[in-house]
C-alpha positions as CSV (number, residue, x, y, z in Angstrom):
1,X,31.3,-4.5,-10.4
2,X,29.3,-1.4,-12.2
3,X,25.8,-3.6,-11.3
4,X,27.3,-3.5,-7.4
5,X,27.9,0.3,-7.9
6,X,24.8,1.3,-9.8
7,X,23.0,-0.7,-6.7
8,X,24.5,0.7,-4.0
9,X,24.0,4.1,-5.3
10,X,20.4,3.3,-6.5
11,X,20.1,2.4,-2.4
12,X,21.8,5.6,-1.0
13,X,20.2,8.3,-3.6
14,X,17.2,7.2,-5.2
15,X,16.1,4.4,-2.3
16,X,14.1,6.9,0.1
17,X,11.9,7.3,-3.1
18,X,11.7,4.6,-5.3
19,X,11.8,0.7,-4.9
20,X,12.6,-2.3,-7.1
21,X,10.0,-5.0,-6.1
22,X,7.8,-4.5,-9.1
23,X,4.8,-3.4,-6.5
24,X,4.8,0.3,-5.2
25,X,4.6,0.4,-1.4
26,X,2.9,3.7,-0.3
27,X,5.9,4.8,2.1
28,X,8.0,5.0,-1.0
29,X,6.3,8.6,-2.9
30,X,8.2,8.0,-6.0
31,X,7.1,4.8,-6.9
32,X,8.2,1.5,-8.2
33,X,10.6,1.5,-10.8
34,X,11.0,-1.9,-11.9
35,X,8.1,-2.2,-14.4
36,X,9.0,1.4,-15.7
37,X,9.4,1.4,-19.6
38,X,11.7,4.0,-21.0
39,X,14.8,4.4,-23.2
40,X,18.0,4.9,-21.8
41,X,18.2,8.6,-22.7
42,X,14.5,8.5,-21.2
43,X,16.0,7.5,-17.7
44,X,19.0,9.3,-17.7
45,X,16.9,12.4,-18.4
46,X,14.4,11.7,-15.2
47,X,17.5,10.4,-13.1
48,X,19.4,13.6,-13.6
49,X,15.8,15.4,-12.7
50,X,15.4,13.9,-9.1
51,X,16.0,16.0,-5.9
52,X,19.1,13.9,-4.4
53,X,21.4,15.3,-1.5
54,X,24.1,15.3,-3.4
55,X,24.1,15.2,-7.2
56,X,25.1,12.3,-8.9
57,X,28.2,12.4,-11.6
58,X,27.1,11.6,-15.3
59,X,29.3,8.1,-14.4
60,X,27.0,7.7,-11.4
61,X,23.6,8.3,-13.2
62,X,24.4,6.0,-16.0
63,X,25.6,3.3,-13.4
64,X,22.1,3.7,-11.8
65,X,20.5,3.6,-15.3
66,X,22.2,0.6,-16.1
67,X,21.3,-1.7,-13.1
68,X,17.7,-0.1,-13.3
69,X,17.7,-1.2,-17.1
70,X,19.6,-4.7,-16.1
71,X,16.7,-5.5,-13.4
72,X,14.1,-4.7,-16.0
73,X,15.7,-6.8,-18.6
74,X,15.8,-10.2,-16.6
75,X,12.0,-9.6,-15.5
């Protein structure tokens, strides 16, 4: 359920930006994030740093962290 929620919200705030693929695709300015090493307090930091619409919760960030960090991990 929290890998659903961190994706959805990954799609809906951080989507227009940034893709998962592991290959950065030039209509996305932020870049790829799936081969992006960092700690968890590393990501949480730049999460909470991105211009969103509407700023994400603490709970919201880490759920986007999370499934970020899950991706990464089963590369």
């Amino acid at each position: 359920a929290q890998t659903r929620s961190g994706q959805a919200l990954f799609t809906q705030a951080c989507g227009a930006c940034h893709t998962l693929s592991g290959h950065n695709d030039s209509r996305h300015q932020g870049g790829d994030l799936r081969g992006f090493h960092a700690s968890r307090a590393q990501f949480l930091q730049l999460a909470s740093e991105m211009p969103v619409r509407r700023p994400l919760t603490h709970a919201q960030l880490d759920a986007v962290v999370r499934y970020v960090m899950a991706l990464e991990a089963t590369r």
